[in-house]
N, C-alpha and C positions, 0 to 999 in steps of 0.2 A: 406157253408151255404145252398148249394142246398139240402144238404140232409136231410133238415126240408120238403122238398116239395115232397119226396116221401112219394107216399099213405100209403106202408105198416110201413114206421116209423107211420105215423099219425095213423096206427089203433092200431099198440102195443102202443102208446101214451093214445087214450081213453081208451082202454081198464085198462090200468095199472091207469089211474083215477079215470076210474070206478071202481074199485077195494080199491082204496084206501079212496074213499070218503064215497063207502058204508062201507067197515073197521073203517070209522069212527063213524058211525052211533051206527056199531055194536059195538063201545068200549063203546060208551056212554051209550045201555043196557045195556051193561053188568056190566058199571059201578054200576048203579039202578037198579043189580039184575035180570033183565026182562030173560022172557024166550029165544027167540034169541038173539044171540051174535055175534062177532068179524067173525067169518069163516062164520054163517051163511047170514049175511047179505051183505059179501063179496062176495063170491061164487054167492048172487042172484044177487046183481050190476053189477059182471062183466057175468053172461048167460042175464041178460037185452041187455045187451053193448052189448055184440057178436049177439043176435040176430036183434038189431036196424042195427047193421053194416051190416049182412048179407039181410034184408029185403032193404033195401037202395042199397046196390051194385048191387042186381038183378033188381031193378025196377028202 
């Protein structure tokens, strides 16, 4: 159970939510045709995620 309370599981953790919830977003364009989609709006959830993590860990 300890290895819930390492940092770097918790960041591959956000990140892979972040990833997956903006992948949601983007199924739901895509489902309605719109112009971005499933990768793209994945791709920007998770450079959001890594750079919220990275701005946070230095400061």
């Amino acid at each position: 159970m300890e290895w819930l309370f390492n940092p770097q599981i918790q960041i591959i953790f956000q990140l892979i939510l972040a990833t997956v919830l903006g992948g949601m977003v983007g199924l739901e364009r895509e489902y309605k045709k719109r112009e971005a989609g499933l990768r793209t709006y994945a791709l920007v959830s998770l450079g959001s995620a890594f750079f919220m993590i990275i701005a946070l860990e230095i400061f």
